[in-house]
N, C-alpha and C positions, 0 to 999 in steps of 0.2 A: 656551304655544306650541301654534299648531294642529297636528293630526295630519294627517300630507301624503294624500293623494286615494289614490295606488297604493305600493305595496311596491316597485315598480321603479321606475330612474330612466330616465327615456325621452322624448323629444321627442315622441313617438308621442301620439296624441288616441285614447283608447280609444274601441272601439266601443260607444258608448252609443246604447240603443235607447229611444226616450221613449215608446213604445206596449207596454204589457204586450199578455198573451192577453186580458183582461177590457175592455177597453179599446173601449166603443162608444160611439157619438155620437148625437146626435137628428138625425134624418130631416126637416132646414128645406128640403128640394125636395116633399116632400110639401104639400100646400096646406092637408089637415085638419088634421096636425098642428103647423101655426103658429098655424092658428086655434083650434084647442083649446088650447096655450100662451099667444094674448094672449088670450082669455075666461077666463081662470082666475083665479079671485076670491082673495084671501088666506085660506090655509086651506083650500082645493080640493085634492082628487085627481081628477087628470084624468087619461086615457091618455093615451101618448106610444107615439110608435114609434121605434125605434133601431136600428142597424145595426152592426157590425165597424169598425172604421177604414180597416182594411187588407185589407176585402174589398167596399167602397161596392156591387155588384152584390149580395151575399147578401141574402138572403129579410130582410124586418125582426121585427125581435121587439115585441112588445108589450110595454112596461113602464107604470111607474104615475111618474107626475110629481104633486109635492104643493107648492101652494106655498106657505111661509113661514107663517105668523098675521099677521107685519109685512110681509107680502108682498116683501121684500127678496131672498128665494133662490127656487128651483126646485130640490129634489131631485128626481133621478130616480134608480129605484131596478130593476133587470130581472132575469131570471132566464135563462141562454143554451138553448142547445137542448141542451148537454151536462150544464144543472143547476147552472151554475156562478152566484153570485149576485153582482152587481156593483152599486156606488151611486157617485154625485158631485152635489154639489150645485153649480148656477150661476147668477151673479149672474141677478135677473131683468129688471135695470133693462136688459142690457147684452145680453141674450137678445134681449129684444124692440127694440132698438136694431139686432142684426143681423138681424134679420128683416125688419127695415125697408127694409134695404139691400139685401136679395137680393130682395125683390119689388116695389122702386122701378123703374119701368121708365125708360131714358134715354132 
């Protein structure tokens, strides 16, 4: 038998927040850095820049993007301004697929 979600019984939809503090994104309105993400050979570390989620206006941070050997992922890996050190790796077939899409002009 699974173990129920909350200790109360409740109709209620807890407040779940899907963005921790660490929680930054890569910078695809920037034009460098899409073009430094599709030039990136398998097994490259290339710079990325990245931002807050929940603050798109904040200064961007420099982080390091390294892609795969099998060229199949993109980790990216940064370090914030408070020191705190955060990583996520993402597909890169599906990176460069969105990128496509934000610089397609209609």
């Amino acid at each position: 038998m699974a173990s129920p979600i909350t200790r109360y019984k409740s109709y209620r939809v807890p407040n779940i927040d899907p963005l921790g503090p660490l929680d930054y994104i890569l910078d695809l309105a920037h034009a460098w850095n899409c073009a430094w993400i599709e030039k990136a050979a398998p097994g490259e570390a290339i710079k990325v820049l990245v931002y807050p989620a929940r603050d798109p206006s904040a200064p961007r941070i420099v982080g390091l993007g390294i892609r795969t050997p099998n060229g199949e992922f993109l980790m990216v890996s940064f370090t914030t301004l408070d020191g705190e050190r955060g990583s996520y790796v993402l597909g890169y077939h599906e990176l460069l697929h969105t990128i496509s899409l934000l610089t397609t002009k209609l």
